[in-house]
N, C-alpha and C positions, 0 to 999 in steps of 0.2 A: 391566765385563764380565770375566768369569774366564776365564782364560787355558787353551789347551788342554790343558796338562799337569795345570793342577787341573780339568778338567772329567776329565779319563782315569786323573786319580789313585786307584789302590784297583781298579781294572780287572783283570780276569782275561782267560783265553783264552777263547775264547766256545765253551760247551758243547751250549746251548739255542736259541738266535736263529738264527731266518732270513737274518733283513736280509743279512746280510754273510756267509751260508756261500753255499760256491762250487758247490754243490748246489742251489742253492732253486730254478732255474729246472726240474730235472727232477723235484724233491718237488711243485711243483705242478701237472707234466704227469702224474703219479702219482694224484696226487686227485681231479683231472678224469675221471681213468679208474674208479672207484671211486665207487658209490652206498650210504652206511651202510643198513643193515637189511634190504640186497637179498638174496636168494639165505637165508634165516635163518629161515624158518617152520617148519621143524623144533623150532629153536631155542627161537620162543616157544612150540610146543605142550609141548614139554618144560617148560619152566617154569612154562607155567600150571598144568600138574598136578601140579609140587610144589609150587604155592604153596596147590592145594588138598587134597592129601595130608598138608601138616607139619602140625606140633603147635606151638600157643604157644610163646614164649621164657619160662623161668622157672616158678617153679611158689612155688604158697602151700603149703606142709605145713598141717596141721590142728594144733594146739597139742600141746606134748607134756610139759605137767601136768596134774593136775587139775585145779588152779591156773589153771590157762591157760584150760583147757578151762569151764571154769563163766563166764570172764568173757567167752570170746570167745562163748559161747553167748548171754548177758545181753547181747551189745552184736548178735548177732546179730538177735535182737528187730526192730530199728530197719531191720533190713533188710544192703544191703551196704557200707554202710559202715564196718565194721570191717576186711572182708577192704581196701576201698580204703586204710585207715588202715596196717594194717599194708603194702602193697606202697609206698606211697611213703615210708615211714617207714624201709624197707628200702631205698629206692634212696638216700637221704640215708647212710645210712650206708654204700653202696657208694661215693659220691661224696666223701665224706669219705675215706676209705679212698686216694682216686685221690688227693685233694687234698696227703694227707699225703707222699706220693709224690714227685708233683710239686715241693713245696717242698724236700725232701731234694735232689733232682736238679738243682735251681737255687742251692743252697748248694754240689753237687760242681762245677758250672759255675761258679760266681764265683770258687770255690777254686780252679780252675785257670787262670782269667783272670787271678788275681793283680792285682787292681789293674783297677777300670772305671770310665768316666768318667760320671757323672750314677748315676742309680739307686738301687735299695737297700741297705743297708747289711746285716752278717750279724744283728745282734741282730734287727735289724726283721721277719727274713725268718724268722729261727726261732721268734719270738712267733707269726709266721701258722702256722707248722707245728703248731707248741705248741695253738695256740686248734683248728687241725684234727683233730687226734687226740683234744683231751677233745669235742668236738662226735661225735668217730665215739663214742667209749667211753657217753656219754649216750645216743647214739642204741639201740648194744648192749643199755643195761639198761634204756630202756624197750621195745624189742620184748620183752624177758624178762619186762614186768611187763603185758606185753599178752597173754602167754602164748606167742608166739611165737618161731621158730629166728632168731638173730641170724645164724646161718651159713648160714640158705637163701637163696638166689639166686630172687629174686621175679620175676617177668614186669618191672617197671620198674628192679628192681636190676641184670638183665641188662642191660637196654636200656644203663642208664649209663655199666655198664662198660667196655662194646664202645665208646661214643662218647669216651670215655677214652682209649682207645688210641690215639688218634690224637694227642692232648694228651701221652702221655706218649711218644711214638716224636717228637716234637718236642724234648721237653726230654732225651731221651736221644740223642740224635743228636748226636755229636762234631762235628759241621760248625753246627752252630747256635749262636750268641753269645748272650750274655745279652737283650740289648734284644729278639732273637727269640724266646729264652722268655718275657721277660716279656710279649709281644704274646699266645703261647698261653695264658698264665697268665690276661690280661683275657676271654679268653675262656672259661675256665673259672669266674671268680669270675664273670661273666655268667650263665650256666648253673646256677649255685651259687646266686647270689639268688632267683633265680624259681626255686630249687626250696625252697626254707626257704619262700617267700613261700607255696605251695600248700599245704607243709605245713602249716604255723601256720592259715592259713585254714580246712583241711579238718578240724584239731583244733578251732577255733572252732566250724564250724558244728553238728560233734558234741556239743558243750556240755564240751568234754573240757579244762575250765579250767587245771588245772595242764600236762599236756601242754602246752596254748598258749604259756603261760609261759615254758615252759624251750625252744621253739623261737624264741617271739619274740626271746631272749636271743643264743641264735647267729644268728638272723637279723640281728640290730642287729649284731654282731660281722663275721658276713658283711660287712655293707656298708660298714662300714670297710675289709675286707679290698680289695673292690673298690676304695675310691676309694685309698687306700695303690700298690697294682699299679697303677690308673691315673696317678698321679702321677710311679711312678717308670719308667714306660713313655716319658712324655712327657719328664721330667729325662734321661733316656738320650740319646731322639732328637734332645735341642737339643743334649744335649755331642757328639756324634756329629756332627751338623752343621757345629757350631761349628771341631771338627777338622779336617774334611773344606774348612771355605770357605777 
């Protein structure tokens, strides 16, 4: 049995917790007092009417070559599956974009950790940046050879980005240690698979063979990326443990 000093070892003053603030008994004669969503219909009729007043997130532009213009028409044929090819083909490259991001920001964290117990190492971790940035730059020229804006922000390219933000206000946050970015991190290579994975599919079902190709290649890459963060998520948490017992 571990002793109390190593069970309160690493302990902070308590910021968050009930249990043991010397407040809790009138915080919970407070909420007794208090019914969420009472007194608030105002509220949701306001809401409902801008949820049917706004406009889409994102927008497709129309092509802006000729170039563009004759193939997105030829594929337009088939119906809409072009416009869906380019919107996720555009959030892949938004997401790539974050990705690149992210690994940079886990290179300035370990660089200031100097020295972490279990985990990645720096070459490891700049190979994933490396493979993220030629995955976005690929992404780039094929919306260009689809005739499409690499720099427009698609209805699902927004979507990404915004859910992004939260992944990167993690790994930018000076109060977060490596082993908690890498937890953000698995959660983005999560997100990151299953979107190459729809990609590559929705190029398959187009008959769009080479496309397929050059996504199933970063998808394969992808899932290495994954199991890499998963590994050194888990190597973290045992040397961390290890410390701690």
């Amino acid at each position: 049995m571990k002793s109390s000093s190593k069970i309160t070892e690493g302990t902070r003053t308590n910021r968050t917790g009930m249990a043991i603030s010397p407040h809790a008994e009138q915080m919970r004669e407070v909420s007794g007092m208090t019914h969420p969503g009472s007194g608030n219909g105002g509220l949701h009729q306001a809401h409902a009417a801008y949820l049917k007043e706004t406009h889409t997130i994102g927008t497709i532009p129309p092509p802006g070559s000729a170039k563009g213009a004759m193939k997105a028409a030829w594929e337009a044929i088939k119906g809409n599956k072009a416009i869906a090819l380019v919107d996720k083909t555009a959030e892949r490259l938004a997401f790539e974009r974050t990705g690149v991001r992210l690994y940079d920001a886990l290179l300035e964290k370990m660089d200031a950790a100097k020295g972490i117990s279990g985990g990645p190492t720096v070459e490891a971790v700049k190979t994933i940046r490396d493979e993220e940035l030629q995955h976005a730059r690929m992404l780039a020229e094929t919306l260009d050879e689809l005739g499409a804006d690499p720099t427009a922000m698609t209805p699902s390219a927004d979507l990404v980005s915004v859910e992004g933000m939260g992944l990167g206000a993690v790994l930018g946050d000076p109060r977060t240690n490596v082993g908690q970015c890498l937890h953000a991190l698995v959660v983005a290579e999560l997100a990151d698979n299953e979107g190459w994975t729809m990609l590559r599919s929705l190029a398959e079902d187009m008959g769009q063979k080479e496309l397929a190709k050059r996504f199933t290649k970063a998808e394969q890459e992808e899932d290495r990326h994954l199991e890499q963060v998963r590994g050194w998520l888990k190597a973290h948490a045992k040397a961390e443990a290890e410390v701690a017992g």
